[in-house]
mmCIF file of the C-alpha atoms, coordinates in Angstrom:
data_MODEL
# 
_entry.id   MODEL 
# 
loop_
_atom_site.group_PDB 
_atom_site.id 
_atom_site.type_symbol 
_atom_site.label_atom_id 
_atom_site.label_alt_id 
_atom_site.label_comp_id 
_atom_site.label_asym_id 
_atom_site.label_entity_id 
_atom_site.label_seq_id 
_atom_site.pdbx_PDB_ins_code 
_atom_site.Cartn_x 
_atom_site.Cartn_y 
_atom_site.Cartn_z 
_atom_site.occupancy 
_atom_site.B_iso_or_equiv 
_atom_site.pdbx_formal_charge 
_atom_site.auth_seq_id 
_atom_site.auth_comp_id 
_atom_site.auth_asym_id 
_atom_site.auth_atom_id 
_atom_site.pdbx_PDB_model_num 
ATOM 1   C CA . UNK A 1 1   ? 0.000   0.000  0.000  1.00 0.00 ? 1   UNK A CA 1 
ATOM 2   C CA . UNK A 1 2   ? 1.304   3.471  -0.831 1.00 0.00 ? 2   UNK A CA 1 
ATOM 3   C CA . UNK A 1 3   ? 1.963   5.691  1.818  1.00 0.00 ? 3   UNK A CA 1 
ATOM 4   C CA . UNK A 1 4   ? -0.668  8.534  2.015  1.00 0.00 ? 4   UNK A CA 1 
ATOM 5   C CA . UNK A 1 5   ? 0.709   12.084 2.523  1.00 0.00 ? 5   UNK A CA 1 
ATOM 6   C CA . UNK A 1 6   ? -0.909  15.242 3.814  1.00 0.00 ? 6   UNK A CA 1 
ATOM 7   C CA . UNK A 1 7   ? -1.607  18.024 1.467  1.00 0.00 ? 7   UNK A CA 1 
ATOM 8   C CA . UNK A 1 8   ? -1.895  20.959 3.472  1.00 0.00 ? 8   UNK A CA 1 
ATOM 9   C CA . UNK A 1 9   ? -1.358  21.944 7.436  1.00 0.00 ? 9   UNK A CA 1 
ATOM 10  C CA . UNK A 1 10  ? -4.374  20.264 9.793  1.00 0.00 ? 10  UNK A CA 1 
ATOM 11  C CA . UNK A 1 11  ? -5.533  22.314 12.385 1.00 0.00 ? 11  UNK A CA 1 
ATOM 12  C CA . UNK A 1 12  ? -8.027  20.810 15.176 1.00 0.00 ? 12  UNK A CA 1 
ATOM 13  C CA . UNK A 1 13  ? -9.671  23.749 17.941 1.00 0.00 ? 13  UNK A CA 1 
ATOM 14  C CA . UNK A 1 14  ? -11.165 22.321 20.409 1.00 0.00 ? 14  UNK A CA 1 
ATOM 15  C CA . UNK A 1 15  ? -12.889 25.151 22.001 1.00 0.00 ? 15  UNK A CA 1 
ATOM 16  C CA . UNK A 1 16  ? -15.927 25.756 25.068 1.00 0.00 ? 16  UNK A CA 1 
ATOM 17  C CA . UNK A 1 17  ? -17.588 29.213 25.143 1.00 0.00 ? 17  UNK A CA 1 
ATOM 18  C CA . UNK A 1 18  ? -17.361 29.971 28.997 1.00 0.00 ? 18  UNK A CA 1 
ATOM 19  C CA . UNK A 1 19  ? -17.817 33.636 30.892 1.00 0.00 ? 19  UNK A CA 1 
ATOM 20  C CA . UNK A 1 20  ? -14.753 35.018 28.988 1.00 0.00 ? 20  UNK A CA 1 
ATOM 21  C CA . UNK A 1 21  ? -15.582 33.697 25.427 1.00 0.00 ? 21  UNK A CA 1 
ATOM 22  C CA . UNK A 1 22  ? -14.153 30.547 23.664 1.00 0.00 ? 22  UNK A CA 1 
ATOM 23  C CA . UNK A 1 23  ? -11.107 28.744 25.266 1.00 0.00 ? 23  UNK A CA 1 
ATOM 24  C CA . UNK A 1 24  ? -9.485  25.697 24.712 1.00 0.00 ? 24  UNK A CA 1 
ATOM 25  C CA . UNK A 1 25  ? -6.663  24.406 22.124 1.00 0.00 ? 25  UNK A CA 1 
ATOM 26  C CA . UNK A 1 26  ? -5.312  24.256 18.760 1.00 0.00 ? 26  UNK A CA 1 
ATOM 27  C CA . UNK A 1 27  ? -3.417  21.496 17.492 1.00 0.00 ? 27  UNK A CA 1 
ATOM 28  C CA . UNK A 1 28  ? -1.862  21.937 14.243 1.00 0.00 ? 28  UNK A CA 1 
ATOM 29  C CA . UNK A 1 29  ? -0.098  19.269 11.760 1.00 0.00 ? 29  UNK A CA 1 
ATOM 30  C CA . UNK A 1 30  ? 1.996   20.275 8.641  1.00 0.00 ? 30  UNK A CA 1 
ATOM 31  C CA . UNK A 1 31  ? 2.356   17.967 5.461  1.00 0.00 ? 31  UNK A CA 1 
ATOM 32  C CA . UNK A 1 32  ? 5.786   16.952 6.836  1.00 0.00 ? 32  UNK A CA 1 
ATOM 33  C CA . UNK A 1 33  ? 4.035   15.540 10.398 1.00 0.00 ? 33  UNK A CA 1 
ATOM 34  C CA . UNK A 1 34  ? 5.618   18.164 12.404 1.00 0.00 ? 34  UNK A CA 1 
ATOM 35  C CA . UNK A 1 35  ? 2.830   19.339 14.865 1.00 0.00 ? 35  UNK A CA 1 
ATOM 36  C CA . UNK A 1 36  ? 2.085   22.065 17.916 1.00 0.00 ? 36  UNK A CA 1 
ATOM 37  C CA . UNK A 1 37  ? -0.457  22.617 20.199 1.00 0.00 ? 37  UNK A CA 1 
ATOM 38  C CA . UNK A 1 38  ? -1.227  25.803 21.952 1.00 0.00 ? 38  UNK A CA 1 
ATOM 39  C CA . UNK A 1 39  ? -3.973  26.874 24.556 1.00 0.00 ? 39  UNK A CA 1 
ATOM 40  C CA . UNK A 1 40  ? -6.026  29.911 23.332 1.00 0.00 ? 40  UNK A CA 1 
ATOM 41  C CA . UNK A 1 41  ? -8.560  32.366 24.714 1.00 0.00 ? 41  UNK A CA 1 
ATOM 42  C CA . UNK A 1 42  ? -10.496 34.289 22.439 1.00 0.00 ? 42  UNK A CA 1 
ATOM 43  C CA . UNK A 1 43  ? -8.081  35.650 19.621 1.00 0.00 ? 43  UNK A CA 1 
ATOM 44  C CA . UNK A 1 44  ? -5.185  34.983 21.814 1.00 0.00 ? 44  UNK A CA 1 
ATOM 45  C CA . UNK A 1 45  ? -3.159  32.124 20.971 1.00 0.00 ? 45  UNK A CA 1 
ATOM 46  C CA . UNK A 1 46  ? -0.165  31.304 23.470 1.00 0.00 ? 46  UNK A CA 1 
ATOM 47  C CA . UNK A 1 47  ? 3.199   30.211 22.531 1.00 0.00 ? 47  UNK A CA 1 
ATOM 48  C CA . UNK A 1 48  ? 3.086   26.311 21.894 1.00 0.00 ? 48  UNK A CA 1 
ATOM 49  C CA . UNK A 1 49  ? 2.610   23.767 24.841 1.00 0.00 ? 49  UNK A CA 1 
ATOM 50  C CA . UNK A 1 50  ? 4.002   20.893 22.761 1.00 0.00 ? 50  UNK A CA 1 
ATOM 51  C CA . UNK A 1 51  ? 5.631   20.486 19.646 1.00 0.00 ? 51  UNK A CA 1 
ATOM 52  C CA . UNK A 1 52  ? 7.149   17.399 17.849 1.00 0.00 ? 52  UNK A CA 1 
ATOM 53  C CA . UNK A 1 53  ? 7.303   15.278 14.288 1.00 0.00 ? 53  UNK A CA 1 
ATOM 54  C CA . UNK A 1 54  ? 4.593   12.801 13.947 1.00 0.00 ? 54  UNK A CA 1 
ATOM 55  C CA . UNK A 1 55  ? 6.332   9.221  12.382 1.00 0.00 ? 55  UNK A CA 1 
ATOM 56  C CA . UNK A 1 56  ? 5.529   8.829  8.765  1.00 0.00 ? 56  UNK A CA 1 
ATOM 57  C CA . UNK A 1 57  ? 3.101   5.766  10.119 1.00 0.00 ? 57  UNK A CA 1 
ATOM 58  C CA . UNK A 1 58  ? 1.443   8.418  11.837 1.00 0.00 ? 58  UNK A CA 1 
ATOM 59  C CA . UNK A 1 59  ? 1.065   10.898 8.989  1.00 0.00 ? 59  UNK A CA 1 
ATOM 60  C CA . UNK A 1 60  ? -0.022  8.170  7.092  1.00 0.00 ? 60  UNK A CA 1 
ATOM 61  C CA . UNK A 1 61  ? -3.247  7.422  9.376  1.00 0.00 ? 61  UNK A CA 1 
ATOM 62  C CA . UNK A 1 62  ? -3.931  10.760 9.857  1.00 0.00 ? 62  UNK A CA 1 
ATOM 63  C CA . UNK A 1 63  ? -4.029  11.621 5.657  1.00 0.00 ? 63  UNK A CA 1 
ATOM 64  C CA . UNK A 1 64  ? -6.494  8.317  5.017  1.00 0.00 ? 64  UNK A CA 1 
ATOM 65  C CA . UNK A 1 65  ? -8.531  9.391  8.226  1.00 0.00 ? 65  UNK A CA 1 
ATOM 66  C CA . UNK A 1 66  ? -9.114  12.250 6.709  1.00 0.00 ? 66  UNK A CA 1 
ATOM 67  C CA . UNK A 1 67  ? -9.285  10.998 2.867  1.00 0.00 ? 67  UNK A CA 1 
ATOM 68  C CA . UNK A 1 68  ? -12.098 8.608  4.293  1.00 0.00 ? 68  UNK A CA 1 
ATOM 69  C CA . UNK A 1 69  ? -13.529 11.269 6.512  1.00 0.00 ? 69  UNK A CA 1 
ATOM 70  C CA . UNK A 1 70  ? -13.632 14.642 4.641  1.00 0.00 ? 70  UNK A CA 1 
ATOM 71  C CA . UNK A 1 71  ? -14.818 13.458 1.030  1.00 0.00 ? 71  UNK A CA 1 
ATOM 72  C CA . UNK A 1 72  ? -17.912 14.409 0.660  1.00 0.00 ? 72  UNK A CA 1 
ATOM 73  C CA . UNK A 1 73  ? -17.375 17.389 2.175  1.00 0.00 ? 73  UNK A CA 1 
ATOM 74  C CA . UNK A 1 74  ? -19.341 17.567 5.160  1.00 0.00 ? 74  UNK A CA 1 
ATOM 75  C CA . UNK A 1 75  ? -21.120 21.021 6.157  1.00 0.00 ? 75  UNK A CA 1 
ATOM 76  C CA . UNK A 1 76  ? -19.446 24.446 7.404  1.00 0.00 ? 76  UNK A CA 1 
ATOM 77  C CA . UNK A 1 77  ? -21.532 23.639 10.697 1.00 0.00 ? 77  UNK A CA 1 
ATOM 78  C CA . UNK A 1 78  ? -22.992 20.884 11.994 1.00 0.00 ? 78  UNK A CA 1 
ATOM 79  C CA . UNK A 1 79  ? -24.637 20.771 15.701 1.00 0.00 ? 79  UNK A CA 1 
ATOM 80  C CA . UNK A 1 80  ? -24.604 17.459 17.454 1.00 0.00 ? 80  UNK A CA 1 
ATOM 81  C CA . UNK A 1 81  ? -27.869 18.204 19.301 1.00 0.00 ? 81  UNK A CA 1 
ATOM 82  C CA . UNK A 1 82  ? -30.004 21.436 20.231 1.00 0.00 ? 82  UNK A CA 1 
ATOM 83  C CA . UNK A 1 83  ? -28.055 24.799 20.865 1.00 0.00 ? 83  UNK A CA 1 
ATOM 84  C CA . UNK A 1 84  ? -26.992 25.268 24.427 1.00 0.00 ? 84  UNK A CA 1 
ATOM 85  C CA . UNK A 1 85  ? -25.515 27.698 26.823 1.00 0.00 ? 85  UNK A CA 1 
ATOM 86  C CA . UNK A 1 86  ? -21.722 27.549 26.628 1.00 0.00 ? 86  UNK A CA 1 
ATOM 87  C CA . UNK A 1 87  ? -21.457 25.001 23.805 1.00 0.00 ? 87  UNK A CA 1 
ATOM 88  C CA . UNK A 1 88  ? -17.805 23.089 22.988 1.00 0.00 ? 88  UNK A CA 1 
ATOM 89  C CA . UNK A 1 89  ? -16.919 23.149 19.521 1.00 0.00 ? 89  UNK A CA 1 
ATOM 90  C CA . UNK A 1 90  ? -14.564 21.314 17.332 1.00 0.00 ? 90  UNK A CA 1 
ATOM 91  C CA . UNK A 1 91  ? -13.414 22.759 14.221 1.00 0.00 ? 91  UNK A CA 1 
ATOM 92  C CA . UNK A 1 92  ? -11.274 20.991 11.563 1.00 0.00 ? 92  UNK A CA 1 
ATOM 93  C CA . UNK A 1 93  ? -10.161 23.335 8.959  1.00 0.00 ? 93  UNK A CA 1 
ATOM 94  C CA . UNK A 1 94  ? -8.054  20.960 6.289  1.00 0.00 ? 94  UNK A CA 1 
ATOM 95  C CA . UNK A 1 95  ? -7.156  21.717 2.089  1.00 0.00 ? 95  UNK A CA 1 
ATOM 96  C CA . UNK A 1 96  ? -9.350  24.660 2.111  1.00 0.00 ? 96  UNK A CA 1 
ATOM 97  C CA . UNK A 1 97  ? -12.464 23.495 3.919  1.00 0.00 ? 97  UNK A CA 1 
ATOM 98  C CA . UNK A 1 98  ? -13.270 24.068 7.399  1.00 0.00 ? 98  UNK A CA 1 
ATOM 99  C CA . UNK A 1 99  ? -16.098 22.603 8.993  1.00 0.00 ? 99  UNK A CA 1 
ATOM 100 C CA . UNK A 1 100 ? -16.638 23.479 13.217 1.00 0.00 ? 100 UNK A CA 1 
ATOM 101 C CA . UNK A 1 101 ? -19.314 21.019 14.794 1.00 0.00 ? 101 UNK A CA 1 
ATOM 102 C CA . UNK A 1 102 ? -21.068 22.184 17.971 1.00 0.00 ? 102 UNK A CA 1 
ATOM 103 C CA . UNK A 1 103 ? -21.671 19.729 21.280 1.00 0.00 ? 103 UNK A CA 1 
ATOM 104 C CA . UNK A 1 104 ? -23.608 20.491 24.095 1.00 0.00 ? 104 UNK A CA 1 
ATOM 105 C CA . UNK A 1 105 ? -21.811 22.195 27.308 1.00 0.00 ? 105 UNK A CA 1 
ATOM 106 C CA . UNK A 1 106 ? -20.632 19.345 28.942 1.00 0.00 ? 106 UNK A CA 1 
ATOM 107 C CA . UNK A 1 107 ? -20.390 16.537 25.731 1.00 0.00 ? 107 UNK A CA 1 
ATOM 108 C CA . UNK A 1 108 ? -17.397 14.379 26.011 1.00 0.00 ? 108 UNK A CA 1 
ATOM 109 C CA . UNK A 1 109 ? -16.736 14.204 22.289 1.00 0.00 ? 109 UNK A CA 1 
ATOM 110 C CA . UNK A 1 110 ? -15.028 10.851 23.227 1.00 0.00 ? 110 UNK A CA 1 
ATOM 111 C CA . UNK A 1 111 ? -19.065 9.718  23.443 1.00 0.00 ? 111 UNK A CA 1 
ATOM 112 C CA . UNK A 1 112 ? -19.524 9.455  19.316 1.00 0.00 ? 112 UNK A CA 1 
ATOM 113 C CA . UNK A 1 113 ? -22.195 6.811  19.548 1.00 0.00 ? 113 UNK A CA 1 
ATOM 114 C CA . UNK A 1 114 ? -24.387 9.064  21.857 1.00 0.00 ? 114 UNK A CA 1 
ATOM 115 C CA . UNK A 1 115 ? -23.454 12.434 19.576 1.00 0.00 ? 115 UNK A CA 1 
ATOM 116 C CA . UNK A 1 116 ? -22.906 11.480 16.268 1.00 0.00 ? 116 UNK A CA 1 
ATOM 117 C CA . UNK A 1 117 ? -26.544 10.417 14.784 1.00 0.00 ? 117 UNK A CA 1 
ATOM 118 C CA . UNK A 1 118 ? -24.938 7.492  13.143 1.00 0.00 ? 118 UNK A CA 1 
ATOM 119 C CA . UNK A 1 119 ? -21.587 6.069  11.354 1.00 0.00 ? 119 UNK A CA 1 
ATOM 120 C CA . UNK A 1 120 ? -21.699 7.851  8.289  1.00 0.00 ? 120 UNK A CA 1 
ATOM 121 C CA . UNK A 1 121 ? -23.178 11.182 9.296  1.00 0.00 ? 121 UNK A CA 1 
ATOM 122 C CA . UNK A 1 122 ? -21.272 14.300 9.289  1.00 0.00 ? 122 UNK A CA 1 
ATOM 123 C CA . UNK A 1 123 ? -21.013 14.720 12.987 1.00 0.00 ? 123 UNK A CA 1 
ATOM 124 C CA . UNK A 1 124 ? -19.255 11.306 13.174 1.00 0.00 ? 124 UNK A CA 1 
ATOM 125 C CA . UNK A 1 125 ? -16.697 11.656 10.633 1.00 0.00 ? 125 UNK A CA 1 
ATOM 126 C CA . UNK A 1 126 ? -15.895 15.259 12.023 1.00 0.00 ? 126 UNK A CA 1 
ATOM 127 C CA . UNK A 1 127 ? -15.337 12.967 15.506 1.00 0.00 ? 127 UNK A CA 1 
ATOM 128 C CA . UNK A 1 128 ? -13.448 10.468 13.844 1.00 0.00 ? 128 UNK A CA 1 
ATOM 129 C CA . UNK A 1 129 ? -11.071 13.111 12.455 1.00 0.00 ? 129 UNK A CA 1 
ATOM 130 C CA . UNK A 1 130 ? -10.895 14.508 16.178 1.00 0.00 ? 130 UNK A CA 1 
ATOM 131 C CA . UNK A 1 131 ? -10.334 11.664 18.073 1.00 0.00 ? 131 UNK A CA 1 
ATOM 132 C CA . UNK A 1 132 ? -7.070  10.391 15.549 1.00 0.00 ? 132 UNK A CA 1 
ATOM 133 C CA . UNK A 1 133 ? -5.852  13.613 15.946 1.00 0.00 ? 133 UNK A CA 1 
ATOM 134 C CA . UNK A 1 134 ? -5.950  13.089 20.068 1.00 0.00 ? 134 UNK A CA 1 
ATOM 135 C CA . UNK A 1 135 ? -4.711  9.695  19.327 1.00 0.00 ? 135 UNK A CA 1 
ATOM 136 C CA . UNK A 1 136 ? -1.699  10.704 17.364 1.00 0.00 ? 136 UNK A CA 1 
ATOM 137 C CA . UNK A 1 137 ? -0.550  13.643 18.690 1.00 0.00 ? 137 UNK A CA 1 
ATOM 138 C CA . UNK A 1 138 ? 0.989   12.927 22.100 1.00 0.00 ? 138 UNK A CA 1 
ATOM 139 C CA . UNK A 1 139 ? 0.127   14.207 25.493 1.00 0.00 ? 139 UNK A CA 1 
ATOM 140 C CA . UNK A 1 140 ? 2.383   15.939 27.932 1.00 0.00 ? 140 UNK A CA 1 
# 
């Protein structure tokens, strides 16, 4: 099987709107696997957290996750279930597209079954892309 490369930077925010806006982090992967992730409130982005070079098994999974996951296209915005105070959103933004799906305050995202609406809907696929990204990027 041919090694599958990325064709543009990956960036993952995983954000919850709170008293002082959104909050949370951004994870970023370049075509080359090299990756950061950085805590942000509002517009301000902090100096990376974590940095490192994903191995080229690693870039690999992450360019057929999202291959399988991104094509069709799903929607600019997708909500997992009815609008809610203080909502957590994920936002994928990959080759152009960006598409930010909206969970319920207080959704573990980890929960796909209860969230997503089914395997091949949008909200599961944006999950999917999510959850490899937590899985390949390491934690501290």
């Amino acid at each position: 099987m041919t090694p599958a490369h990325l064709s543009s930077r990956v960036v993952v925010v995983d954000g919850q709107q709170g008293f002082v806006g959104e909050a949370g982090t951004i994870t970023t992967v370049e075509p080359d696997g090299t990756f950061s992730v950085a805590d942000f409130v509002r517009d301000q982005v902090s100096p990376p957290k974590r940095t490192g070079h994903l191995s080229p098994e690693a870039v690999d999974r992450l360019a057929r996750t999202l291959a399988a996951e991104l094509e069709p296209r799903p929607p600019e915005r997708i909500a997992a279930a009815p609008a809610t105070a203080n909502p957590r959103r994920l936002r994928v933004r990959y080759g152009g597209a960006e598409t930010t799906l909206a969970l319920p305050a207080g959704a573990a995202p980890e929960d796909e079954a209860a969230l997503a609406g089914g395997a091949d809907a949008p909200a599961a696929r944006v999950l999917r892309v999510w959850r490899t990204v937590q899985e390949l990027v390491p934690s501290p």
